[in-house]
C-alpha positions as CSV (number, residue, x, y, z in Angstrom):
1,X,6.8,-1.1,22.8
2,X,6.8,-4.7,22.7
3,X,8.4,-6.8,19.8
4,X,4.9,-8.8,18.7
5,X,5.7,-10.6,15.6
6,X,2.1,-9.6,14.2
7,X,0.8,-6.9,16.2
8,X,-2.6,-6.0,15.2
9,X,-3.8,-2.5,14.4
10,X,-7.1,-0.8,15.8
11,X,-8.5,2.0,14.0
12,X,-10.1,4.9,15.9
13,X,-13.3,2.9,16.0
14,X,-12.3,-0.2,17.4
15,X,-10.1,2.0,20.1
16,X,-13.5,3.7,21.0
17,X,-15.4,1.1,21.7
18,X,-12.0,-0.6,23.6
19,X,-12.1,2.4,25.9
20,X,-15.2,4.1,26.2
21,X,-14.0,7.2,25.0
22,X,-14.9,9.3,22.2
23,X,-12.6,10.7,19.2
24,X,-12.7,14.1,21.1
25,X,-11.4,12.6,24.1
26,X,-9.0,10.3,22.5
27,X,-7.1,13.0,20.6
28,X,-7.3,15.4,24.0
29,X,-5.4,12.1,25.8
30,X,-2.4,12.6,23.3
31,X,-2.4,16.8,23.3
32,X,-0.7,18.3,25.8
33,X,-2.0,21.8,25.7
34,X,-5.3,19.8,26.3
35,X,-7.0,19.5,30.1
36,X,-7.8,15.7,29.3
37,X,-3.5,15.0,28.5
38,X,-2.4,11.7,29.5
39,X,0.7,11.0,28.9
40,X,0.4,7.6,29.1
41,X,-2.0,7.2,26.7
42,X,-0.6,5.3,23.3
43,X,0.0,6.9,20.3
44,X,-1.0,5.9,17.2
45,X,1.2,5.0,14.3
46,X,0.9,6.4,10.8
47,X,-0.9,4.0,8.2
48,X,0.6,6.1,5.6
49,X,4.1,6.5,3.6
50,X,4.3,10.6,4.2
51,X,3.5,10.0,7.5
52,X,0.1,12.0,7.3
53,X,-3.5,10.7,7.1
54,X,-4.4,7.7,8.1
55,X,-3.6,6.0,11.8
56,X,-4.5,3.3,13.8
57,X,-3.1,2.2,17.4
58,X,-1.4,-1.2,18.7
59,X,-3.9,-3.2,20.4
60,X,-1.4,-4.8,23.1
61,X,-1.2,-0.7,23.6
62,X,-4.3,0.0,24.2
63,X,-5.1,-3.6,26.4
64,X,-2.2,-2.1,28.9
65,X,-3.2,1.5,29.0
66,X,-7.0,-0.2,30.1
67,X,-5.3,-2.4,32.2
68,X,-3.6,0.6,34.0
69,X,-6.7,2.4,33.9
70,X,-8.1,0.0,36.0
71,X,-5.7,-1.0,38.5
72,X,-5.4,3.1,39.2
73,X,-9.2,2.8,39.9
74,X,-8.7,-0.2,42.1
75,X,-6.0,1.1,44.1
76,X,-7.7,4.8,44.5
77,X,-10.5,2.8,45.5
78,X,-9.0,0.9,48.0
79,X,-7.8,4.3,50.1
80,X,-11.3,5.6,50.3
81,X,-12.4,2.7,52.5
């Protein structure tokens, strides 16, 4: 993770409309027993003191996993010409 001295939070939302993806298929990105696992995918933090409840992801996060998204698409792109 990278030191930001104010890193700004996204809630699920705001990480939806980032990605294109919907709750279902954000929480399957960060389950592992789940077919749509990505380990690469960020995890959220917790907004709470116990550690349960509310979350929200780091945007910088979220820009890089996009970013990766797409230059995956580019370079699988690129071998099918």
């Amino acid at each position: 993770m990278q030191n930001l001295p104010h890193p700004q939070l996204l809630r699920r939302q705001q990480v939806e409309l980032m990605t294109g993806l919907k709750r279902s298929s954000i929480y399957g990105r960060m389950n592992p027993q789940c077919k749509q696992y990505d380990p690469s995918f960020p995890k959220p933090v917790s907004l709470s003191a116990a550690g349960k409840g509310s979350v929200a992801w780091i945007a910088s996060e979220i820009d890089a996993w996009i970013a990766g998204r797409i230059a995956a698409s580019r370079l699988s792109s690129h071998g099918s010409n």
